[in-house]
C-alpha positions in Angstrom: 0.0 0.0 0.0 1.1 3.3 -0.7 0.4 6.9 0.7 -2.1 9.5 -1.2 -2.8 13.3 0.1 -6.2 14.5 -0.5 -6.2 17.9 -0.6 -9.9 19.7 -0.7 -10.1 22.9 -3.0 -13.3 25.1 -3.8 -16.5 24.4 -2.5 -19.6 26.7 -2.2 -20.4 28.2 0.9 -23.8 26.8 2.8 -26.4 27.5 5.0 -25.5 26.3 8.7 -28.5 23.8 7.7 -26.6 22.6 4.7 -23.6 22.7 6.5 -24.8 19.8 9.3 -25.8 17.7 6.3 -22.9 18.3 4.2 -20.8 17.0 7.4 -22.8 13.9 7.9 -22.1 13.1 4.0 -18.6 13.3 5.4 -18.4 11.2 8.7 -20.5 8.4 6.6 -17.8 8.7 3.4 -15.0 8.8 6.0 -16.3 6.1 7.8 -16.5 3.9 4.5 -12.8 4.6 3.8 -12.1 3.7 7.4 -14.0 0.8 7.3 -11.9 -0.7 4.4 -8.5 0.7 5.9 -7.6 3.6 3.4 -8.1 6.1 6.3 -4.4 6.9 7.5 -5.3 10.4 8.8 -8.6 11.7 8.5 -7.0 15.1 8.8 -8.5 18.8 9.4 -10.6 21.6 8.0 -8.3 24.7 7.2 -8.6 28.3 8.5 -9.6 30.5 5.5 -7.2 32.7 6.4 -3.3 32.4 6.6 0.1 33.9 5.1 2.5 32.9 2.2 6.2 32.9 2.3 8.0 34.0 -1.1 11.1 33.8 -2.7 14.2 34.4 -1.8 13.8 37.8 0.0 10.9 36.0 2.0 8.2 38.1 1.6 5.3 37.3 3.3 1.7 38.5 1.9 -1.8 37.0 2.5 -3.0 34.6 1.1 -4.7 32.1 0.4 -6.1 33.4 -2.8 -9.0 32.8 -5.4 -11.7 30.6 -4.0 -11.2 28.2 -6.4 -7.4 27.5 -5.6 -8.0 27.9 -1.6 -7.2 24.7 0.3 -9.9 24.1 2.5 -8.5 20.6 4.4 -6.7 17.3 4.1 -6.8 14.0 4.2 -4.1 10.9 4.3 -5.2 7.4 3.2 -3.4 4.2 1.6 -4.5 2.7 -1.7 -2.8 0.3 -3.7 -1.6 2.6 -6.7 -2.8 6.3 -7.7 -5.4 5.1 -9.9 -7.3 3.1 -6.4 -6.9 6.8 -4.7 -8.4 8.2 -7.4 -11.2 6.5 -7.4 -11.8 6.2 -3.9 -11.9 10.5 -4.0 -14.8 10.0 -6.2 -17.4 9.9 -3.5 -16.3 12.6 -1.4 -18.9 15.5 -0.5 -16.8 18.3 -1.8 -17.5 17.1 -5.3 -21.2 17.7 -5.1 -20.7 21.5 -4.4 -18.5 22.1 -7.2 -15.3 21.7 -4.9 -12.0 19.0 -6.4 -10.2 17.0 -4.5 -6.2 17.0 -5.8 -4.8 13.5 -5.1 -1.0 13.5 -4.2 1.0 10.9 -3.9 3.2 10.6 -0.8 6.7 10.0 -2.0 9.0 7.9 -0.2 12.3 8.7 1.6 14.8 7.4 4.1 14.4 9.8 6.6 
């Protein structure tokens, strides 16, 4: 088994109504994945809010920055290969609110 990232981008913003049943569509997919062992880290919700470190000279600005690029959380789970991550991301939440989730492959070292 191998490591994968989920990272959550985009989204729309909800009611506090839709909210509670956009986080039970959550809890059930994350229990599936735990269920069948692919759950390493179930991870967190991100702050909207933050700073970026640039360059050389280190500048520091706000950020994050268009909606559509913001990371909004993470997840860590195992798969066999990039293609079983893949489609395991298919049924998370975020996709039915116009939100992606980026699927990064954890790569190995020897530290």
């Amino acid at each position: 088994m191998s490591e994968f990232l989920y990272l959550y981008r985009g989204g729309e913003r909800q009611s506090p109504e839709a909210m509670q049943q956009q986080m039970q569509r959550w809890m059930a997919w994350f229990k599936e994945l735990g269920d069948k062992g692919h759950i390493k880290n179930p991870g967190h919700p991100l702050e909207r809010t933050g700073k970026v470190v640039n360059g050389k000279a280190k500048a520091i600005t706000d950020g994050p920055f268009a909606e559509k690029d913001m990371v909004g959380g993470y997840t860590l789970v195992e798969a066999a290969d990039l293609a079983k991550a893949v489609e395991l991301s298919k049924g998370c939440p975020i996709l039915d609110g116009g939100g992606a989730v980026e699927v990064r492959p954890i790569m190995k070292t020897n530290m």
